[in-house]
C-alpha positions in Angstrom: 36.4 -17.7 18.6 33.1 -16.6 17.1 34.4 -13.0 16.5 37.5 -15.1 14.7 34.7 -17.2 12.5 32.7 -14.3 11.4 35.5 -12.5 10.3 36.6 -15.8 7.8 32.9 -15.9 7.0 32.4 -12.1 5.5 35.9 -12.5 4.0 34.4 -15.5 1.8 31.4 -13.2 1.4 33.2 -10.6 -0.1 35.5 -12.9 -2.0 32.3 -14.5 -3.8 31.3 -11.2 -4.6 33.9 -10.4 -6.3 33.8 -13.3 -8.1 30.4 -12.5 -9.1 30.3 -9.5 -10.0 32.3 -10.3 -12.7 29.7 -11.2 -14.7 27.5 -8.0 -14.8 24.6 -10.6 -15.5 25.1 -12.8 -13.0 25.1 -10.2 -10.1 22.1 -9.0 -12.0 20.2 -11.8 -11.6 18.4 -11.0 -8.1 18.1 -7.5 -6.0 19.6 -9.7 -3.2 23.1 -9.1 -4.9 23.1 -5.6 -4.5 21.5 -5.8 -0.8 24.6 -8.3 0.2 27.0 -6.0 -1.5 25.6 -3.2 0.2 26.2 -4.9 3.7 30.0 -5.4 2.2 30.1 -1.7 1.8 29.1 -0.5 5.3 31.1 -2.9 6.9 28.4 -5.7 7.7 26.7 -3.2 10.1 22.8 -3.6 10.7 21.5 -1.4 8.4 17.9 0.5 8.1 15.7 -0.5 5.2 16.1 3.6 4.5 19.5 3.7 4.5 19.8 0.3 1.8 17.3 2.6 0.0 19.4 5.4 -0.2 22.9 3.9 -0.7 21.1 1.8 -3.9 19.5 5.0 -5.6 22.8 6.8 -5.5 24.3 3.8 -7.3 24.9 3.3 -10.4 24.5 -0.3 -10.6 20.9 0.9 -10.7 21.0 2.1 -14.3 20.4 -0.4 -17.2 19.4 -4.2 -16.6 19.5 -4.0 -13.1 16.3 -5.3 -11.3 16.2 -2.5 -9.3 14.2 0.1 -11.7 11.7 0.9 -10.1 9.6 0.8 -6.8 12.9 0.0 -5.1 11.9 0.4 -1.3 9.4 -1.8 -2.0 11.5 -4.4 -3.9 14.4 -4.1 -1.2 11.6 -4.8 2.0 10.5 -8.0 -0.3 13.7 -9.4 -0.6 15.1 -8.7 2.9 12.1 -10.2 4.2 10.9 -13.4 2.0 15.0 -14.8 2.2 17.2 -16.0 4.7 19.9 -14.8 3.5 19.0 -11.4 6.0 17.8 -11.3 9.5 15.6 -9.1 11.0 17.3 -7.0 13.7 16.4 -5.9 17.3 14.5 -2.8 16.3 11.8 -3.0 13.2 13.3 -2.2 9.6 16.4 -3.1 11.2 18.2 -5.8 9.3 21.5 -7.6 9.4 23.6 -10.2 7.4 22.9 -13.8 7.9 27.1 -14.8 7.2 26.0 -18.7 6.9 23.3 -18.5 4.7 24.8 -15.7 2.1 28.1 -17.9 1.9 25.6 -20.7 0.8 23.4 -18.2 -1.9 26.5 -16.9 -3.4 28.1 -20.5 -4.1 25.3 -21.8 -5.1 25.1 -18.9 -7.5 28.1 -18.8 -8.9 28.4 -23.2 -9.0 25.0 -22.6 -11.0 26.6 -20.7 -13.1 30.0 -22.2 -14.0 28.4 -25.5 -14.4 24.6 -26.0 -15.1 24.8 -23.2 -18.0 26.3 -25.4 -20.7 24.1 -28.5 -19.4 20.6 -27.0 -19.7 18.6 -28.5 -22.4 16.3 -26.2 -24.7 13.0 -28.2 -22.6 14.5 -27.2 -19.2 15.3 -23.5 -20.6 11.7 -22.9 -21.5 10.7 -24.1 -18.1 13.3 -22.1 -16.3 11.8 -19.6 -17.9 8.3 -19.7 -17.4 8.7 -20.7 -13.5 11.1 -17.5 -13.3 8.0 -15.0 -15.0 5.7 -17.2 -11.9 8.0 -16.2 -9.3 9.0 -13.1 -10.3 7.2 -11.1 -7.3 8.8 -12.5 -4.3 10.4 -16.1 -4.6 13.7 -16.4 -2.9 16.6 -15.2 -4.7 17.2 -18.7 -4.4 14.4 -19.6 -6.3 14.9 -17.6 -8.9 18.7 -18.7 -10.2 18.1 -22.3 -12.1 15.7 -24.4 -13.5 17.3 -27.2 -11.5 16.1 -25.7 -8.1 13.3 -27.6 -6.5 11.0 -26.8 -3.5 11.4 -28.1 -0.4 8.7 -30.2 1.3 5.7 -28.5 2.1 5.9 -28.7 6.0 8.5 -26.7 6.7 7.1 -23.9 5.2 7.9 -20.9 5.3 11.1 -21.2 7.5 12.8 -23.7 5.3 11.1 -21.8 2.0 14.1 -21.0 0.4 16.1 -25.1 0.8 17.3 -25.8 -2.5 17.6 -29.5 -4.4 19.8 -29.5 -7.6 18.5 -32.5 -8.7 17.1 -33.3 -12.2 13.0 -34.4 -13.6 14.4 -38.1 -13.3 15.5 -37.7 -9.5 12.2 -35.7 -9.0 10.2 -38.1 -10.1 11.3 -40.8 -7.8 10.5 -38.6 -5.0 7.0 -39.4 -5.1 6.4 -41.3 -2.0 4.3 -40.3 1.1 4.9 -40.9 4.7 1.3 -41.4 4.6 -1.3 -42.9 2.5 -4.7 -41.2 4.0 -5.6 -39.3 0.9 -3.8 -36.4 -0.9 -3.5 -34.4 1.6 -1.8 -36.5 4.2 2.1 -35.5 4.4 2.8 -35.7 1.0 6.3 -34.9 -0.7 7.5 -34.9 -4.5 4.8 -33.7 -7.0 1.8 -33.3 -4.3 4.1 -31.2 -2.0 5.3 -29.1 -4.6 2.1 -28.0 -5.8 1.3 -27.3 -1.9 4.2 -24.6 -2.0 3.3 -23.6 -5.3 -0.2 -22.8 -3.5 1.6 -20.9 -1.0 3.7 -18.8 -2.6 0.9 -18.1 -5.1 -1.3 -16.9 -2.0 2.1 -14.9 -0.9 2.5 -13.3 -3.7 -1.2 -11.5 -3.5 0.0 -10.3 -0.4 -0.3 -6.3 0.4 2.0 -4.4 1.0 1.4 -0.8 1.3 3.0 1.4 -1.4 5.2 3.9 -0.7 4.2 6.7 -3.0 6.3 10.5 -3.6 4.8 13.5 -2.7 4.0 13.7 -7.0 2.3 11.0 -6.7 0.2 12.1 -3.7 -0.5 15.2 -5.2 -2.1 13.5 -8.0 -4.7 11.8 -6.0 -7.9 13.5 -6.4 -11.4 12.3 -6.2 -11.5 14.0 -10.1 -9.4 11.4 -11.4 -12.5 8.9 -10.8 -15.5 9.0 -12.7 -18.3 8.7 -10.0 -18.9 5.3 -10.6 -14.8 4.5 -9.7 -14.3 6.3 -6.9 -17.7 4.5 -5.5 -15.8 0.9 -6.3 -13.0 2.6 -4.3 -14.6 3.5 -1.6 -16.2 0.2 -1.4 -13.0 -1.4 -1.4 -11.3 0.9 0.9 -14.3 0.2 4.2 -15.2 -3.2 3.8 -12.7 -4.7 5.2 -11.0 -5.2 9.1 -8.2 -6.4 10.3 -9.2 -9.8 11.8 -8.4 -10.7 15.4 -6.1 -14.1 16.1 -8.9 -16.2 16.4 -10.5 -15.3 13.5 -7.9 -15.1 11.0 -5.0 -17.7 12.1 -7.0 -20.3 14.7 -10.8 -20.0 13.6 -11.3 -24.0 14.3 -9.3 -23.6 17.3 -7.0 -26.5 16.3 -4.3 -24.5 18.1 -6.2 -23.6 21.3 -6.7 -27.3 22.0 -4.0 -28.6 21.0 -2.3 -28.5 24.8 -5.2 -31.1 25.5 -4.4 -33.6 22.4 -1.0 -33.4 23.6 -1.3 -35.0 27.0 -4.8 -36.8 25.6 -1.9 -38.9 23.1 1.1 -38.6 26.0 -1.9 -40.9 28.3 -2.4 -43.0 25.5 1.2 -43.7 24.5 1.9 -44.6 28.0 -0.7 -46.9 28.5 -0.1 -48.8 25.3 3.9 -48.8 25.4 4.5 -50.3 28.9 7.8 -51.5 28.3 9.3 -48.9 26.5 11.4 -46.3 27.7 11.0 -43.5 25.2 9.0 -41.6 27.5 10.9 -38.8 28.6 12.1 -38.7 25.5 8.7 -38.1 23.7 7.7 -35.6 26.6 11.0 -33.7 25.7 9.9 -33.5 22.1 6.6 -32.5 23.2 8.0 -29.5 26.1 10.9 -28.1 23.9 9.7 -28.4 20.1 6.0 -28.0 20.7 4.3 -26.6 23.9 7.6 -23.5 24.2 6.1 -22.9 20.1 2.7 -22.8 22.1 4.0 -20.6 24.6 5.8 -17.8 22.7 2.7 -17.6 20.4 0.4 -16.7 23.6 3.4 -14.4 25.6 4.8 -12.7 22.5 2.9 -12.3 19.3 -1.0 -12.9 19.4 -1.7 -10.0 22.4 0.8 -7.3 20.2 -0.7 -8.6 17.3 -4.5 -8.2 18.7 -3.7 -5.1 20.1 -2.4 -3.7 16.8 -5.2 -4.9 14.9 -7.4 -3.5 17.0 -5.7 -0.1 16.9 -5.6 0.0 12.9 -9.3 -0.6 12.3 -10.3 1.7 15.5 -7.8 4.6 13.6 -9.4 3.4 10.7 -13.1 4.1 11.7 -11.8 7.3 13.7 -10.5 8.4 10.0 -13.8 8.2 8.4 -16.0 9.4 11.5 -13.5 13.0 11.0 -13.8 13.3 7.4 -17.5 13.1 7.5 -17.3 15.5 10.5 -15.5 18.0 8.6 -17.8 17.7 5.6 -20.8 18.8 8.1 -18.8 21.3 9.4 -17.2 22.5 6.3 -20.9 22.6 5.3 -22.0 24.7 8.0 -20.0 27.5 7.3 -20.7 27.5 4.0 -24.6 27.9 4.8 -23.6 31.1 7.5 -21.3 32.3 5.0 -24.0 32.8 2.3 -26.6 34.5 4.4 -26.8 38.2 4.5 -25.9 38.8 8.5 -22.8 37.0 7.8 -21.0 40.6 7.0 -21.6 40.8 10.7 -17.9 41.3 12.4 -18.7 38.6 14.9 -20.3 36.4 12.5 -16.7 36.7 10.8 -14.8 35.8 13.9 -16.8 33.1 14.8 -15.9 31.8 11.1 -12.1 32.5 11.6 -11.9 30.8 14.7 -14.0 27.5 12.9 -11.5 27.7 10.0 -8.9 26.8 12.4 -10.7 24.1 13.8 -10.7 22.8 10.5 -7.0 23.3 10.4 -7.0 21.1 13.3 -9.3 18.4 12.2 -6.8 18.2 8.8 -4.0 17.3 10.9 -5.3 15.3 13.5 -6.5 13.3 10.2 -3.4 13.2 8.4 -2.2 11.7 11.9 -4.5 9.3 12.4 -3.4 8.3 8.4 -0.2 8.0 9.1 -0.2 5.8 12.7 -3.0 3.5 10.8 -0.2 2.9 7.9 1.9 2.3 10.9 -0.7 -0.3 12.7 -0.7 -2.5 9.3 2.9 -2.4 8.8 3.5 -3.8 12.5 0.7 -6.1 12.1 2.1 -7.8 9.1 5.3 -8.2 10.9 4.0 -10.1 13.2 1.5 -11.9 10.4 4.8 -13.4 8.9 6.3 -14.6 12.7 2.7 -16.0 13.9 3.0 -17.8 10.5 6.5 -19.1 11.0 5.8 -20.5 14.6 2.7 -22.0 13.3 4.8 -23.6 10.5 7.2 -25.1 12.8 4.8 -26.3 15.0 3.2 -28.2 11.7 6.5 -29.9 11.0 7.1 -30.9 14.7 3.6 -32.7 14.6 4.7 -34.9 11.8 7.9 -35.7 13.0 6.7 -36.7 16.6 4.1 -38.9 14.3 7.2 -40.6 12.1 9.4 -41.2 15.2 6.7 -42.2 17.9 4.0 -43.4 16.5 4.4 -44.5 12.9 4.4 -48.5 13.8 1.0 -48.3 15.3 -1.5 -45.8 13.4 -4.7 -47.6 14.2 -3.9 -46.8 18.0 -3.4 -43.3 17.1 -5.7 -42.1 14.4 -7.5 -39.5 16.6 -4.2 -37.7 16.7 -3.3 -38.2 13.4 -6.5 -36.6 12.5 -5.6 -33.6 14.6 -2.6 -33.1 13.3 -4.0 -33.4 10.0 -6.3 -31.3 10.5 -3.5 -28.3 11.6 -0.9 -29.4 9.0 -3.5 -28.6 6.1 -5.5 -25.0 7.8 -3.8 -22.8 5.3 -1.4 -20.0 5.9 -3.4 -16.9 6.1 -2.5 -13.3 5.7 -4.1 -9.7 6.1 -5.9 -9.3 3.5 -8.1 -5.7 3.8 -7.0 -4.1 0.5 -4.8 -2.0 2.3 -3.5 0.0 -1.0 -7.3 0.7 -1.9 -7.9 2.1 1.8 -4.5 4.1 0.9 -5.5 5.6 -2.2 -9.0 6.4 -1.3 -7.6 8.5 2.0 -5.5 10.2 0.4 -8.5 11.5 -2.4 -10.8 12.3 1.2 -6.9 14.7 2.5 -7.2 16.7 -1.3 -10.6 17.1 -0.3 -10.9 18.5 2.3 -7.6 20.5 1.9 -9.2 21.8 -1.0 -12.6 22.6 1.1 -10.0 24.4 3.6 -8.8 26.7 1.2 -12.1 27.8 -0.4 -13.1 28.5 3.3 -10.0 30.5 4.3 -10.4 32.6 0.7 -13.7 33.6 1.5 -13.1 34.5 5.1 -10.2 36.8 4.1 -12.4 38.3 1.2 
C-alpha cells in the first residue's frame, strides 16, 4: 500500500515539475527546484550532497539566471538542510526526498504563481522585495516565493520553520492576540511572534559554515597576502574561540536539567488541586510521550556525541597549533646547524636528512589533524541543528500542556508558567568559533611551513 502511495506521490512530483519548468523563471526562483528535479532524475534514490554537486555543475540549467552561480556545494548543503522539503538520510550528507512535503512546495509554487501575480499591489511588491533581499541567505524556499507568505508562530521553531499562511496585512493584523498577557515575551503570536522568527533567522543566517575552497584558491593562501597587522587580526580570530560543551552553550541555566523535577513538582500539584477530575493519565501521557522521551533522546543520543565531538575539534585544534610552533623550532634548529662551519660534516648532513623527513612527517600529520578538525565542526553542527530541534519541540509541548491543563487556573500554577517561560525565551544558540577565520589562517601556517620544507630540502641537497 505505501509502496503504491509513493509511487502516486513522485508521479504528482514530477508532473508539477513539468508544469513548472515551463516558466524558466519560475523554476528559477529557488535552488530547491533544481535539487527536487535532480531527485526526479536519479529516480528518487538518496543521493550524496557530492553527487547533487556534481549532476548540477554538468548542467546547464546552471548558466544564466539560475541561482546557482556560484559557491554551489555550499548553496545546495543550505537548502537541503534549512527545508523540509529533503530529509536527512541514515548516513551523514545522505539525503532523500520528503514526497509529502515537495507535493505541497511545488503547488504552492505554481498556485502562487497562476494566481497571486496579477493581484499584487505595487506596496506589497516593494515589500516582497525587500523581505526577499533579508532572506536571501537561507530562508526556506518557501519563504522566499510571495509577499503573501507569513511566518509561523514562534514556538515551533525550527521544525515548523518553513508553515506557510497566504493571508493578507488585514488578516495579519487580526492575529494579534496572545495566549498570554504576562509581558511581551509571554507566548505571543501575530506581530510579536513574527519579529521572534525574524530574530531567529537573523541569528541563523550568521551561522558558519565552513567553505569549501579549490585547490586555486588554497594555493592562494599565504601569510604575504596580509600586511602584518591582518594576519595578527586573523590569528586572533582564528584561536580565541572553543567549541562550547552542552552545558555551556545550549543549557547554561540548567532550565533543561531540572526540568524532570518541575514536571512531577506540577504533576503533585495538579493532583492535589483537581480531585475530581479524571485527566490524570491523560496529562501524565502528555508529559511521558511528548516531553520526558524529548528529555531522553537528548541525554542517550545527541549531547554525549555532541560533547565528545566538541571536545575532539578544539583538542585537534590545540594539537594543530602546538605542531606548527614545533616545526618552527625545529625548522629553526636546522637552520642554525646548517649555517655553522662543521655542518659540511657528512654526519652532520645525515642527521639533517633524516630531520628533514621528520619535518615531512610533522606536515602531514598536520594536514591530518586539519582535515579531521574540519570534520569535528561539520558533525558537531549536525548535531547543533537536532539538539536545537528537540529543544524546540520540547518548547512548544510546554505551552500546549499549559493551554490544555492549566490555562483556567494560572494563579495555582505560576511557578511553572515561569519555568516554562523561562525555557520558551533561552534563545537558539549555535557554534559560533569563526570557523572560516580558523580555516583561512591554517591554511597560511600549511604554505608556511611547506615553504620552510623546501628551503630545507634545497639546502640539504646543495
Amino acid at each position: 500500500m505505501k509502496e503504491r502511495d509513493d509511487k502516486e506521490k513522485k508521479e504528482k512530483i514530477k508532473d508539477l515539475m513539468n508544469k513548472i519548468k515551463k516558466n524558466q523563471e519560475l523554476f528559477n526562483k529557488d535552488i530547491s527546484n533544481y535539487i527536487i528535479n535532480c531527485f526526479i532524475e536519479k529516480n528518487f534514490f538518496v543521493l550524496q550532497v557530492n553527487e547533487i554537486n556534481t549532476y548540477l555543475s554538468k548542467s546547464k540549467k546552471n548558466e544564466g539566471t539560475s541561482p546557482i552561480k556560484s559557491n554551489l556545494k555550499n548553496d545546495i548543503k543550505n537548502s537541503l538542510e534549512n527545508t523540509t522539503i529533503f530529509r536527512q538520510a541514515k548516513k551523514k550528507n545522505n539525503f532523500e526526498l520528503n514526497l509529502e512535503e515537495s507535493i505541497k512546495y511545488l503547488t504552492s509554487l505554481l498556485d502562487t504563481n497562476e494566481s497571486n501575480i496579477s493581484n499584487i499591489s505595487s506596496s506589497n511588491i516593494n515589500s516582497s522585495n525587500s523581505a526577499s533581499k533579508a532572506s536571501k541567505k537561507k530562508n526556506s524556499a518557501f519563504e522566499k516565493i510571495t509577499a503573501f507568505i507569513q511566518y509561523s508562530p514562534v514556538f515551533n521553531y525550527p521544525e515548523n520553520q518553513n508553515d506557510i499562511s497566504f493571508t493578507n496585512i488585514e488578516e495579519n493584523n487580526q492575529q494579534k492576540c496572545s495566549s498570554y498577557s504576562n509581558g511581551d515575551d509571554y507566548f505571543t503570536f501575530g506581530e510579536q511572534s513574527q519579529n521572534k522568527i525574524n530574530k531567529i533567522i537573523n541569528k541563523q543566517d550568521e551561522e558558519e559554515y565552513i567553505i569549501e575552497y579549490n585547490e586555486d584558491d588554497v594555493r592562494k593562501m599565504s601569510k604575504n597576502n596580509y600586511s602584518e597587522k591582518e594576519f595578527k587580526e586573523l590569528e586572533k580570530k582564528s584561536n580565541e574561540k572553543y567549541i562550547e560543551n552542552f552545558q555551556d552553550l545550549f543549557d547554561k541555566k540548567q532550565y533543561l536539567a531540572n526540568l524532570n523535577e518541575n514536571l512531577k513538582a506540577l504533576f503533585k500539584l495538579y493532583k492535589e488541586n483537581n480531585k475530581n477530575m479524571t485527566d490524570f493519565s491523560e496529562l501524565d501521557n502528555r508529559i511521558n510521550l511528548n516531553i520526558y522521551d524529548l528529555i531522553k533522546d537528548l541525554e542517550l543520543n545527541k549531547i554525549n556525541p555532541y560533547n565528545k565531538l566538541s571536545t575532539a575539534f578544539n583538542n585537534r585544534k590545540k594539537d594543530f597549533i602546538t605542531l606548527y610552533n614545533l616545526f618552527l623550532i625545529q625548522y629553526n634548529s636546522i637552520k642554525l646547524v646548517l649555517n655553522v662551519d662543521w655542518a659540511e660534516d657528512k654526519k652532520i648532513k645525515q642527521i639533517n636528512k633524516n630531520e628533514k623527513e621528520i619535518l615531512n612527517n610533522s606536515i602531514n600529520k598536520i594536514k591530518e589533524i586539519f582535515k579531521e578538525m574540519q570534520k569535528d565542526y561539520e558533525e558537531a553542527k549536525l548535531y547543533e541543528k537536532q539538539i536545537n530541534e528537540i529543544i524546540s519541540k520540547i518548547k512548544t509541548n510546554l505551552k500546549e500542556i499549559c493551554d490544555d491543563f492549566l490555562e483556567k487556573k494560572k494563579d495555582l500554577y505560576q511557578d511553572f508558567y515561569t519555568v516554562v517561560n523561562d525555557i520558551v525565551n533561552y534563545p537558539i544558540n549555535i557554534i559560533k568559533v569563526n570557523i572560516n577565520d580558523t580555516v583561512k589562517c591554517f591554511y597560511c601556517y600549511i604554505d608556511e611551513i611547506e615553504k620552510y620544507y623546501l628551503e630545507i630540502s634545497d639546502i640539504i641537497r646543495n
